[in-house]
N, C-alpha and C positions, 0 to 999 in steps of 0.2 A: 244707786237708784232704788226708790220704794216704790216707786208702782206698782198697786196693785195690793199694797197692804189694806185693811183692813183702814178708815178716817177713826175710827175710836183712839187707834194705834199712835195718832202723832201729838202731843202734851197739847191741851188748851190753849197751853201760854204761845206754844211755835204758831199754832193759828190765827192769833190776835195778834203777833208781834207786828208792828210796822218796819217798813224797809228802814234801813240808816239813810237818812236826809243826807241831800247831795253835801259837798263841801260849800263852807261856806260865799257867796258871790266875795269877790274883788272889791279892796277898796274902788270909792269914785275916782280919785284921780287918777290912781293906773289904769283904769278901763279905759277910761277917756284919754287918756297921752295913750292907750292901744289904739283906739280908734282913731285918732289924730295922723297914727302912723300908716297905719292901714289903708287911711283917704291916700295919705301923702303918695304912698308905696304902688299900689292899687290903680288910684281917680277915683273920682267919684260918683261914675259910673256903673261901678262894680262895689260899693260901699256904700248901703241905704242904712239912715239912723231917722231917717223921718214916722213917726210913730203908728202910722197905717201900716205901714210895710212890718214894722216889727211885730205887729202885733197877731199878724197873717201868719209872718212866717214862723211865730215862735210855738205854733200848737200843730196838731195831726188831726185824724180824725178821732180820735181818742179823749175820754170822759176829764181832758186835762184842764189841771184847775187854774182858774180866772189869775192876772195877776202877776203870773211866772214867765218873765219875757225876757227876750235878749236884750244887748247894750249896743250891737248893730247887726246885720245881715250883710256877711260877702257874697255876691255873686260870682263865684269862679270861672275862666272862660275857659280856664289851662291848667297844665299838671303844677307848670310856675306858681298859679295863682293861688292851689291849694296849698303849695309847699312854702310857703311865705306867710299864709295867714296862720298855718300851724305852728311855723316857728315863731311868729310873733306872740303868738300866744300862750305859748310852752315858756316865752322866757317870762312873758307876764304873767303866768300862771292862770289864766284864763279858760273856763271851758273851753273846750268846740265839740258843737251838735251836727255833724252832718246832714243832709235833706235832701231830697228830690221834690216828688211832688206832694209830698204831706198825705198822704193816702192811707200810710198807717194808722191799724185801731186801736193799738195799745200803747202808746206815748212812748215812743222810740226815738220819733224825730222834735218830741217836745221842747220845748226850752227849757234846761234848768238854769236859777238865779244868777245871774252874774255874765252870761256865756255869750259867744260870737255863735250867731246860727252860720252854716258854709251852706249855701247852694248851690247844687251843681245840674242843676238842670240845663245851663247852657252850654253846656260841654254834654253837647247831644251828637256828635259823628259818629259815624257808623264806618270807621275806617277803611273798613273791608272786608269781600267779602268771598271767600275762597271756596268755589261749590264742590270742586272735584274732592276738596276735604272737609268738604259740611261743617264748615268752621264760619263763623263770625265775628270779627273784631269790633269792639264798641267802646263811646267812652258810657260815664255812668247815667247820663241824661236824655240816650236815648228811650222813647215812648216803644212800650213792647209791640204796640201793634205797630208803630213806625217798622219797626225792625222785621216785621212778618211781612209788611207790606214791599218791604227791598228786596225779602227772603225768596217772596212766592214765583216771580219771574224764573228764577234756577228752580224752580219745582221743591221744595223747602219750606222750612218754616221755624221759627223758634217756638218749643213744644210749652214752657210753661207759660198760663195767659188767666192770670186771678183776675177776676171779676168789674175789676180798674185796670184791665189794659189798654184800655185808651187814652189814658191817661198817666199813668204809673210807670215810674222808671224802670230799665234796667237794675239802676245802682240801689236803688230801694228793693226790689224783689232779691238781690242778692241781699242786702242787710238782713233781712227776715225771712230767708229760703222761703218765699212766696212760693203757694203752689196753685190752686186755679181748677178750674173744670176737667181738663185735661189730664191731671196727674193721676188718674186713677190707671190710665198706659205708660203716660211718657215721665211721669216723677215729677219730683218738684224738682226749685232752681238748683239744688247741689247737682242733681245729678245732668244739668245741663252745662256747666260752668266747668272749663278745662283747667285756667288759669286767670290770674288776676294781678293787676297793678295796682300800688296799695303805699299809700305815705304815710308811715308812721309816726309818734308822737313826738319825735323831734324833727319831723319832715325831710325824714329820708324817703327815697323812694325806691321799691324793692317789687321784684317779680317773682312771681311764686307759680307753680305748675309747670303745666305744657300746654302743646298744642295739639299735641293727640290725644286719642281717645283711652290709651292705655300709657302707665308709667307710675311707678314705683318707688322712688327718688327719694329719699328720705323723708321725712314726718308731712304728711298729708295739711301743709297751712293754708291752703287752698279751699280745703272743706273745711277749716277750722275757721274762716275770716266768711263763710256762706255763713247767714245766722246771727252771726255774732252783733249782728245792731249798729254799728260803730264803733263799740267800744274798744278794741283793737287797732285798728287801721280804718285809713279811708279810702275807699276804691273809687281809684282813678281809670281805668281801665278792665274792660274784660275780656277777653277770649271764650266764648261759647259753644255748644255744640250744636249743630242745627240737625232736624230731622227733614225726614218726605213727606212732602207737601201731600194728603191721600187722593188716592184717584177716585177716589167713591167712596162718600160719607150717607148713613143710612139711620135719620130717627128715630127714633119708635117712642109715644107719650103714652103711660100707663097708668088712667086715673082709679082712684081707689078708694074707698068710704071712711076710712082713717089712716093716718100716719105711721101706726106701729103695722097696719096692713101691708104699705108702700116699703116701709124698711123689711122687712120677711120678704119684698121682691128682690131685692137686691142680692139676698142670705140665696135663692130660687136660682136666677143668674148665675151666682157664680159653682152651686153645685153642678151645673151646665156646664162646666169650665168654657165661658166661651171669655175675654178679657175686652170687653169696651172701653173707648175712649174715653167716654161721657157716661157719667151715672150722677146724677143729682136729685135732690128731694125735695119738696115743696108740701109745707103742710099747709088747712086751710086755711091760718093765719095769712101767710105770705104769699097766697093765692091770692084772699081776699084787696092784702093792700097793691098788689099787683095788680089787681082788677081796677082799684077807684085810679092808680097814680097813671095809669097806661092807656086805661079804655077797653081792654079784653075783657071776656066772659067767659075766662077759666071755670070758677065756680060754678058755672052751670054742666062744664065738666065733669066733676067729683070734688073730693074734700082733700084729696095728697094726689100727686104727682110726681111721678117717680119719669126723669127723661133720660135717656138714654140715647147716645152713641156707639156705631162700630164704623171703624173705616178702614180704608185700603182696599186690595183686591180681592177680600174676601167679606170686605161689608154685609152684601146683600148675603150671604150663605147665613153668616154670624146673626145677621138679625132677623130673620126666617126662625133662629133657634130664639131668640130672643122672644122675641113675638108671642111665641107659642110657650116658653114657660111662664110668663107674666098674664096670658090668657088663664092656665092653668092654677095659677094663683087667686085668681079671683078680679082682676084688672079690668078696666074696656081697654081696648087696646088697639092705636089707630100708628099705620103706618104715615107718616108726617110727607108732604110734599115740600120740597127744598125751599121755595119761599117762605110756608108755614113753619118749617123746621127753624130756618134762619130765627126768625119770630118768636117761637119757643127758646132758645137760647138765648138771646137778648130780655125776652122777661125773664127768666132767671139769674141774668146778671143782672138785674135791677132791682131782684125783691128783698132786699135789702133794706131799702126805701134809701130817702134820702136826708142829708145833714150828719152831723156828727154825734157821735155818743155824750152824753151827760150822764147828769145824776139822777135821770126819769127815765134814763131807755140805754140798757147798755146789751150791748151783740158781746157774745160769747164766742167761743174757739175750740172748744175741746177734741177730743180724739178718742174712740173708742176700739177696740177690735172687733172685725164685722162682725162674728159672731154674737155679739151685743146689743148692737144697734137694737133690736127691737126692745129688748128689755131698757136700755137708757131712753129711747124715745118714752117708753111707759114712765121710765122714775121724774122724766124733767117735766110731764105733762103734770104729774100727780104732786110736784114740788111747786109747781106758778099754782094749783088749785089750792093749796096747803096756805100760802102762804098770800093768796090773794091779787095776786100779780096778770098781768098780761104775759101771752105768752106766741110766738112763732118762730118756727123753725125752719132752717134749709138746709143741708148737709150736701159734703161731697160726699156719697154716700159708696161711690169704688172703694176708696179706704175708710172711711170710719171715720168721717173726720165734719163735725155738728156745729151748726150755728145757733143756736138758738138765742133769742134777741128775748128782754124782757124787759117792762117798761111798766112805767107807773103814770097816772095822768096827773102832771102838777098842778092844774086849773081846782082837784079834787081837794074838797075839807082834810087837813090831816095829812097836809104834805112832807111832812118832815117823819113821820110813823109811817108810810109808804115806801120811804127812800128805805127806812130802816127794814123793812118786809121785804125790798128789792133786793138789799143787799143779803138777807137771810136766804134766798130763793140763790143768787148767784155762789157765796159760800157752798151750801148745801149740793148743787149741778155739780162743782166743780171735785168736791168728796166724795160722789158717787162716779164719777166718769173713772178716776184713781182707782176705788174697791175694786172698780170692774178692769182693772189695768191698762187704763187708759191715758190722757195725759192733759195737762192743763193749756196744750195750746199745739196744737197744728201747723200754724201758717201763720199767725199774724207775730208771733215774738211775744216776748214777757213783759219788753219798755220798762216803763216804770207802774202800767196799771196792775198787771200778774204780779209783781213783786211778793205782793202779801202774801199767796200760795205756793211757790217755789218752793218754799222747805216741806211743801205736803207730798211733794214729789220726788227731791233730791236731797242728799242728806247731809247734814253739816261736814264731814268727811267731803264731798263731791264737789258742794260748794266752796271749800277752803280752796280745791285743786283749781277752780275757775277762778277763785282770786289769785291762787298764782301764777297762774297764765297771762292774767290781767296785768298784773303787776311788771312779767316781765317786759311784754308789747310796751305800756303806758306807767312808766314805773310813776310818775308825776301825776298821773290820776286825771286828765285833762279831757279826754275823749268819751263824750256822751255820759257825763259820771252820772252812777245813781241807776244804771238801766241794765236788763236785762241777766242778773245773776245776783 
């Protein structure tokens, strides 16, 4: 790993290099005597090639380019299902892209050229659900808030919950250790996931973990298939860890006159050692579009937002201290009524906005150590002014880990010199987050958009190791090719 070196430190040429372009697609007539099969094998109930649906399902929400589509989309209902479309396509040599609900930002569940998209969103049961061992069995298509919503009756909860969990799988939060508001207490998905069912790229199907919370057992593939994107294996199954549901959640909203003011609350916080649930950041970008897309009148608030959770039976104690250092910071500082609060976290999961990324507005990922925050909040402001861009940010701001979205207006003179200034502003973010030993992506995965910067972070050394990992799972190269390393 070089995080943390120095962006001068890695050649020009590794910065400019482009990822190696997938393999190339399948001839036509083997795709289509696959897909012939696939109906035959399958029905055609479970096997869309009608050109609306492929066309849905072959992107994310990811800046993924026009054009690059599948040759059909299986709907999987069963372990059967996936381990038949695999092998089919293993012998055809055919992609396969795995999917949930497309909610990825960085082109993980994209289509590359040639490939079967598998989705499994309809293999959504929740098998079971064992309180006495805060376990939860699932297939990959259950909705995470589906799963909290089962969970909370036993007093429970499944702890990570990113921004799409009302929508967002299971089996996708595990592709890209999804983390969420929350993770700044309870981790992201690795550290919720015991064990995993998983059909490899000749369509075997293999169990990896346990069911407890503790266990040793030879090479950790468990953690090593969190992450990983698909390219590996495809998870048919999970076994999860479930937490306690809190008996008393307490918010505190702390608005602030600038952003690098609201990140120094957070650096405030945790000198407190006190460990909230929720710590998230809202500049007045994301205030502002928050305000037109919603109808609130944060802005008349402040200019950053810094919101915070503590919960469990020491909530109110924790945020009595909480209160009172973000006061001391310089904050206005209002203790939130449960309805309000609800309210407050819902525009946070929102500010975001809405639609997909392009080549006029793309959301960022990075990751810095908190002690940073306020200096990287200063370098990406001073890089969208530099370089002319739009700019707002949100951050899980527990761990250090920054959104910031930046956009060009394509309606503007000069739209092709824009894109070019966007993408100078996005380069630039992503070589200072590094200096500062930070990291090119958090939560969302590498897909295929990070690709370009990966060598800014990991070393050709590092990289060769994940291709031989790669090679051994998918020796035929079929699984998600093209992503993520």
């Amino acid at each position: 790993m070089t995080a943390g070196r120095p962006a001068s430190s890695v050649p020009a040429a590794s910065r400019a290099a482009a990822p190696a372009p997938p393999a190339a697609p399948p001839a036509p007539t083997r795709a289509a005597e696959l897909v012939e099969g696939l109906v035959a094998h399958l029905g055609p109930a479970k096997v869309a090639t009608d050109q609306a649906t492929i066309t849905v399902q072959s992107r994310d929400q990811s800046p993924h380019r026009e054009g690059i589509e599948a040759v059909a989309v299986v709907f999987a209902e069963c372990v059967e299902d996936v381990q038949s479309t695999v092998r089919a396509c293993a012998a055809a040599k055919v992609p396969v892209v795995a999917r949930g609900a497309g909610s990825g930002l960085s082109g993980g569940a994209a289509a590359v050229p040639g490939c079967v998209v598998l989705n499994l969103e309809r293999m959504d049961r929740i098998v079971e659900i064992r309180p006495e061992d805060e376990v939860a069995v699932v297939e990959p298509g259950v909705v995470n808030a589906d799963l909290n919503a089962a969970a909370a009756p036993y007093g429970l909860m499944y702890a990570p919950d990113p921004a799409s969990y009302t929508f967002a799988t299971i089996g996708g939060n595990i592709a890209t250790n999804a983390g969420g508001l929350r993770c700044a207490k309870y981790g992201v998905t690795r550290e919720s996931v015991l064990g995993l069912d998983v059909v490899l790229a000749d369509g075997t199907l293999v169990r990896t973990g346990r069911s407890t919370f503790k266990g040793v057992a030879g090479y950790d593939l468990t953690g090593l298939m969190v992450g990983s994107e698909g390219t590996l294996g495809i998870v048919v199954g999970a076994t999860v860890r479930l937490r306690y549901l809190p008996v008393d959640v307490q918010t505190i909203a702390a608005f602030y006159p600038d952003f690098p003011s609201a990140a120094a609350g957070v650096l405030a916080v945790g000198r407190a050692r006190v460990q909230p649930s929720i710590m998230e950041l809202m500049d007045a970008g994301s205030i502002a579009d928050v305000d037109s897309l919603q109808g609130s009148d944060l802005a008349s608030r402040g200019s950053a937002l810094l919101l915070v959770q503590t919960d469990g039976y020491g909530a109110a104690a924790e945020a009595e201290v909480v209160r009172a250092v973000l006061a001391e910071s310089g904050a206005v500082v209002s203790a939130e009524d449960p309805e309000e609060a609800e309210r407050l976290v819902f525009l946070r999961r929102t500010s975001r906005g809405i639609g997909a990324d392009d080549a006029f507005r793309v959301g960022e990922d990075v990751a810095v150590p908190r002690s940073r925050l306020v200096e990287y909040a200063r370098e990406v402001e001073r890089i969208a002014a530099a370089q002319g861009v739009n700019l707002k940010i949100v951050a899980h701001a527990g761990d250090g880990n920054l959104h910031p979205s930046f956009w060009v207006d394509p309606a503007a003179p000069g739209a092709e010199e824009a894109v070019a200034r966007l993408d100078a502003a996005l380069d630039e973010s992503i070589e200072v987050a590094l200096t500062m030993g930070g990291t090119i992506t958090g939560e969302h995965g590498i897909g295929s958009f990070k690709l370009r910067w990966l060598p800014l972070e990991q070393s050709a050394r590092v990289r060769a190791l994940q291709q031989g990992i790669k090679d051994a799972f998918d020796p035929a190269g079929i699984l998600n090719p093209g992503k993520a390393f």
